[in-house]
PLY file of the C-alpha trace (Angstrom):
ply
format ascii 1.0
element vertex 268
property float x
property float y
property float z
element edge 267
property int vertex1
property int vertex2
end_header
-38.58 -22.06 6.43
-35.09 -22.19 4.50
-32.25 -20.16 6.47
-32.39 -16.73 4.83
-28.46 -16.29 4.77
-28.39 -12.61 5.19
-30.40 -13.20 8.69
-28.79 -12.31 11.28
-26.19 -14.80 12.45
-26.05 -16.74 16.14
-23.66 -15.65 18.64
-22.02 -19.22 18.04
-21.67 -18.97 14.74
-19.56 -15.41 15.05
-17.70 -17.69 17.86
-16.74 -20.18 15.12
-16.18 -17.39 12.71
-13.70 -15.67 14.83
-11.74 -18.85 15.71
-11.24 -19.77 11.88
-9.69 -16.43 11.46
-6.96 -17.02 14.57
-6.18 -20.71 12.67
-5.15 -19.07 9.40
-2.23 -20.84 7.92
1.16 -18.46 6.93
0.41 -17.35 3.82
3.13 -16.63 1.55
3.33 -14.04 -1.34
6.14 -13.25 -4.17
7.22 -9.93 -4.75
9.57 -7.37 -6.03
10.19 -4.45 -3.50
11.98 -1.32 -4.82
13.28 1.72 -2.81
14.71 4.95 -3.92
14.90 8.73 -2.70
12.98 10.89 -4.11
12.91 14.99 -3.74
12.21 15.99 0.10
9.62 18.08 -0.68
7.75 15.93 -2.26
7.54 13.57 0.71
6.57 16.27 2.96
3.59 17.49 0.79
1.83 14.45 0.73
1.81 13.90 4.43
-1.28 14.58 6.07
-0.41 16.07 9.62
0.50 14.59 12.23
2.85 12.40 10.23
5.86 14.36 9.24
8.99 13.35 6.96
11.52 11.23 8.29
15.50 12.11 7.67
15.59 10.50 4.67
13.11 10.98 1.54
12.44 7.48 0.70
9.90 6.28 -1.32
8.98 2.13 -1.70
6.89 0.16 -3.89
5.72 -3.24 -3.26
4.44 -5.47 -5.84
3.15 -9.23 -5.20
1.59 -12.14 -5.74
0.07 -13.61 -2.81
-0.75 -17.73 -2.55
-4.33 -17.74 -1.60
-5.25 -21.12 -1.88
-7.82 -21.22 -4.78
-7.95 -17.20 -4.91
-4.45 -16.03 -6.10
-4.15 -11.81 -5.42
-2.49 -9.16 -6.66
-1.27 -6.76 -3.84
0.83 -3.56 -4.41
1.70 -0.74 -2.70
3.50 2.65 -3.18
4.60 4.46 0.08
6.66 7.06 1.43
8.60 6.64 5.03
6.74 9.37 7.88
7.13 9.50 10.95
4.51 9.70 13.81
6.49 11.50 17.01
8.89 8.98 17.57
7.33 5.85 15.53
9.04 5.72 11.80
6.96 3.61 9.32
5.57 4.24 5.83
2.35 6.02 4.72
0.76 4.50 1.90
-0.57 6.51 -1.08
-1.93 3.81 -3.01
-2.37 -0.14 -2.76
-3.86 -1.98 -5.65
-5.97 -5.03 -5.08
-6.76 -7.49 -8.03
-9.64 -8.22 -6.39
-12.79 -7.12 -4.23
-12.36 -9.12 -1.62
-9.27 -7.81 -0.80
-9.95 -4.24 -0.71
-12.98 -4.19 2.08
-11.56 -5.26 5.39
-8.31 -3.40 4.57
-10.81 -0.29 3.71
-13.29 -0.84 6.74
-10.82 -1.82 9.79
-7.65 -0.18 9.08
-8.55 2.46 6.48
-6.05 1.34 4.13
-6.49 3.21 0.39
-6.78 0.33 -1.40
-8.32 0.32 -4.88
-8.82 -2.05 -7.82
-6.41 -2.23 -10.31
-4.09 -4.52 -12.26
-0.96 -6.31 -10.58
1.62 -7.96 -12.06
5.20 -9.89 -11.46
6.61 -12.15 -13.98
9.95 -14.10 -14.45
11.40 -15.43 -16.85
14.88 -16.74 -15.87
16.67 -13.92 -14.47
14.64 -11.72 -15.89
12.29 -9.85 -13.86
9.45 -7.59 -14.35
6.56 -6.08 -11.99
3.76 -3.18 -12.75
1.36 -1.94 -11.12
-1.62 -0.01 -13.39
-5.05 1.55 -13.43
-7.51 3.07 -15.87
-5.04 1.46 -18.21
-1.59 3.09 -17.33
1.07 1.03 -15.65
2.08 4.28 -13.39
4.53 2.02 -11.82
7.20 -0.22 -13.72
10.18 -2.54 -12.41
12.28 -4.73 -14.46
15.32 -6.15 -14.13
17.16 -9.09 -13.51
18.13 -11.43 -10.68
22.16 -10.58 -9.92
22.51 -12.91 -6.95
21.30 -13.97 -3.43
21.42 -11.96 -0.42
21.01 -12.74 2.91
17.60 -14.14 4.42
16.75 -11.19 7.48
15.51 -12.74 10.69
11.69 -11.69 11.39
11.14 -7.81 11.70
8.39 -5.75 13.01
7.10 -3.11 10.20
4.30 0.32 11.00
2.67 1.35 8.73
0.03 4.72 9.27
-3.65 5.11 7.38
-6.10 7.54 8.67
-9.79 5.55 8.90
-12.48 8.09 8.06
-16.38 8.05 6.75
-16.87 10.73 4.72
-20.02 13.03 5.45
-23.85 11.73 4.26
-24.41 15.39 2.98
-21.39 15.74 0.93
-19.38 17.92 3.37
-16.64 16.55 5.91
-16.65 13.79 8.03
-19.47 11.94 10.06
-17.01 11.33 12.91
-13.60 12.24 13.85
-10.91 10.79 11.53
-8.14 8.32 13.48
-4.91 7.55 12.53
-3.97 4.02 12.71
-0.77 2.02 13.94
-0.59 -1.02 11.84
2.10 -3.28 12.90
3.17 -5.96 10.46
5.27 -8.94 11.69
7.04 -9.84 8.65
9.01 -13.49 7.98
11.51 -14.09 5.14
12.09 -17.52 3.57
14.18 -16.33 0.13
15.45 -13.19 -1.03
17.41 -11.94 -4.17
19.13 -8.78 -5.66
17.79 -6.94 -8.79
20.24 -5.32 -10.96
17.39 -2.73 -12.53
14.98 0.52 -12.78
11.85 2.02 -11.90
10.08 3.45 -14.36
7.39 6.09 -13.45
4.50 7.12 -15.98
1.67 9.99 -15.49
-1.36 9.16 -14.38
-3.72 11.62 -13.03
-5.59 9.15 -11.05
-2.45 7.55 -9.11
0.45 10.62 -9.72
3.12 8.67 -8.49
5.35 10.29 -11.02
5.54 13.67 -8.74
7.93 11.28 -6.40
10.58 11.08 -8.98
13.53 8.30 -8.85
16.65 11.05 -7.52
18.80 7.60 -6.72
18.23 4.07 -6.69
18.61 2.54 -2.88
17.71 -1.38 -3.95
15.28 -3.63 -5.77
14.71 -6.86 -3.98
12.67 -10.27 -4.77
11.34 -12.06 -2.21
9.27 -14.64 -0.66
7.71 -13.18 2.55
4.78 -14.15 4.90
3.16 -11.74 7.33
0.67 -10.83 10.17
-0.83 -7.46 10.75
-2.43 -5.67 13.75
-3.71 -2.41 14.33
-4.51 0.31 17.34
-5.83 3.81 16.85
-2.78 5.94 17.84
-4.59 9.41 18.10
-8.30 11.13 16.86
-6.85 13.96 14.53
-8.37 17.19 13.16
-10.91 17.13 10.35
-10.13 20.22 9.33
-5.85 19.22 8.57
-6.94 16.24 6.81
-9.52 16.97 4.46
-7.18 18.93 1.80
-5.79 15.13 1.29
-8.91 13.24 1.26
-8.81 13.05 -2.47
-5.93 10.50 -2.24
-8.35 7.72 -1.18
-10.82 8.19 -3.91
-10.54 8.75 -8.04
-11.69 12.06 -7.87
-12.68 13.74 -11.33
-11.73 16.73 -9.71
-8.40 15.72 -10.59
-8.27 16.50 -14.04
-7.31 19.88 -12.62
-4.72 18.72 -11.06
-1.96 19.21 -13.31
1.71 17.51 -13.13
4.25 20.25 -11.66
5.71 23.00 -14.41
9.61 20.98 -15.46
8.40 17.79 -14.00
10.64 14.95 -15.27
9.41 12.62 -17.47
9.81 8.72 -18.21
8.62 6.17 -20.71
0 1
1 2
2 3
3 4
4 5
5 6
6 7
7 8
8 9
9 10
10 11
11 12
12 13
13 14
14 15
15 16
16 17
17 18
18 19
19 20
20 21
21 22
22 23
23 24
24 25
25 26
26 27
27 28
28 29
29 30
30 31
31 32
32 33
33 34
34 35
35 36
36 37
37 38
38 39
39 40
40 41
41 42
42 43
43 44
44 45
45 46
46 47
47 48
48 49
49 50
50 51
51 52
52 53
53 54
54 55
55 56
56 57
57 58
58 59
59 60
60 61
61 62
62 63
63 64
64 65
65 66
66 67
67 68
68 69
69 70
70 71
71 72
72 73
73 74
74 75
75 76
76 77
77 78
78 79
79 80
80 81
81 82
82 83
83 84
84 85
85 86
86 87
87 88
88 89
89 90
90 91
91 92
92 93
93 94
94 95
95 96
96 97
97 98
98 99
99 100
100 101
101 102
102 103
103 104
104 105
105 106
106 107
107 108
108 109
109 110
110 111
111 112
112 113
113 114
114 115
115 116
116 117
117 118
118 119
119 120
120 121
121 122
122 123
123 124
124 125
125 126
126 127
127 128
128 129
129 130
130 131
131 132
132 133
133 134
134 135
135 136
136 137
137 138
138 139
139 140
140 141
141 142
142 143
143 144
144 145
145 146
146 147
147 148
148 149
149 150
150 151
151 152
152 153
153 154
154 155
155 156
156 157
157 158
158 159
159 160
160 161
161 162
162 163
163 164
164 165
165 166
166 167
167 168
168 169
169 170
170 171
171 172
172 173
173 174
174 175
175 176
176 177
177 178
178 179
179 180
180 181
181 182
182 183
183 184
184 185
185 186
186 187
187 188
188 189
189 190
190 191
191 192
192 193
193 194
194 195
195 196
196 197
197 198
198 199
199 200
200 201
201 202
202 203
203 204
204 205
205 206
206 207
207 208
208 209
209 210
210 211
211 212
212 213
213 214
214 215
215 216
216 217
217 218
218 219
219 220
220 221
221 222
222 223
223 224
224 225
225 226
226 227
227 228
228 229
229 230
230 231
231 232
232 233
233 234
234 235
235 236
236 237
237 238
238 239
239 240
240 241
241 242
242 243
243 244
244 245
245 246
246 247
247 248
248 249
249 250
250 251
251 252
252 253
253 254
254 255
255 256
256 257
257 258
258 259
259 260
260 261
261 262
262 263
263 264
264 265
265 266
266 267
């Protein structure tokens, strides 16, 4: 009989698989990274305890192209910095994927929110653009342009917190205690230049990153960067805290409801 590929595999064959993984090559991505403070408040809402704000209300988005040899992605991100006791990283409220493949072992082993969506960085020149959009609205705009080199940083060590959770067969909670996860990114820099620019922030009640307004500019940056990633569960943590922010992992029609705050700035 013909090998029925979704048979179970042989132990030496998840041997081999397991040692392709550990010989991955770097793999190198382009992106624009922007940073700016937003209003402290708004940090500390969207924190699901036991992350708490850190002394300064940053916000950063992250939007690149990444050189997979025959399968180029799309990755973004849009995160605020927390703070877990004494470990400072950034919490994650959204990362678009351009593609499926992408999204599951992020989703499965880390519990990282990623979700489909559009990704974009362009150049022309100087010029410089990057978006990041679902469901048809780029909720997250860059552009400007290239003012200059600045120095390449030696490699850094970056956390980065996700909670990993199933949610319940019947509708209702959890089917296990949630974790928060420790991801630690080793991150390596080959180029890196200053953008004179903006970030432009649009409504969108599936991905409200417009409640994190822009209150002042700390730096837009293009880069060339390669990276690693590991992860440890740091601590089981209460159902009961984090299910009023479940709904940030999901598209949840519930949110229709969810209207943007009464004199909430606007930009287009």
């Amino acid at each position: 009989m013909a090998r029925v590929r979704y048979g179970a595999r042989t132990e030496a064959e998840g041997a081999a698989a397991r040692a392709a993984a550990a010989r991955l090559p770097d793999i190198w991505s382009t992106g624009v990274v922007a940073v700016w403070e937003t209003d402290p408040d708004a940090v500390a809402a969207v924190l699901p305890p036991p992350l708490g704000p850190t002394g300064r209300p940053l916000v950063r988005v992250t939007i690149s192209k990444v050189d997979l040899p025959g399968y180029p992605l799309g990755a973004g991100s849009v995160s605020v910095a927390a703070a877990h006791g004494d470990t400072e990283g950034w919490y994650p409220l959204v990362m678009p994927m351009t593609h499926e493949r992408a999204l599951i072992g992020g989703r499965e082993v880390f519990g990282e929110p990623k979700k489909l969506g559009e990704v974009v960085v362009e150049r022309d020149g100087i010029v410089v653009g990057a978006r990041l959009a679902r469901h048809g609205i780029a909720f997250v705009e860059v552009r400007g342009a290239v003012s200059g080199p600045l120095p390449v940083p030696g490699p850094a060590e970056k956390t980065d917190f996700y909670f990993k959770f199933l949610p319940g067969v019947d509708g209702s909670g959890f089917d296990a205690d949630p974790v928060l996860v420790h991801c630690l990114r080793r991150e390596k820099v080959r180029k890196l230049e200053r953008i004179t620019g903006d970030v432009v922030l649009r409504e969108s009640m599936y991905d409200p990153v417009a409640d994190l307004p822009v209150r002042r500019l700390v730096e837009i940056t293009l880069g060339e960067k390669t990276s690693d990633q590991r992860g440890r569960v740091a601590e089981r943590v209460s159902a009961e805290a984090l299910l009023p922010y479940v709904h940030q992992r999901y598209d949840d029609p519930a949110q229709i409801l969810d209207g943007p705050p009464e004199g909430s700035a606007r930009w287009s």
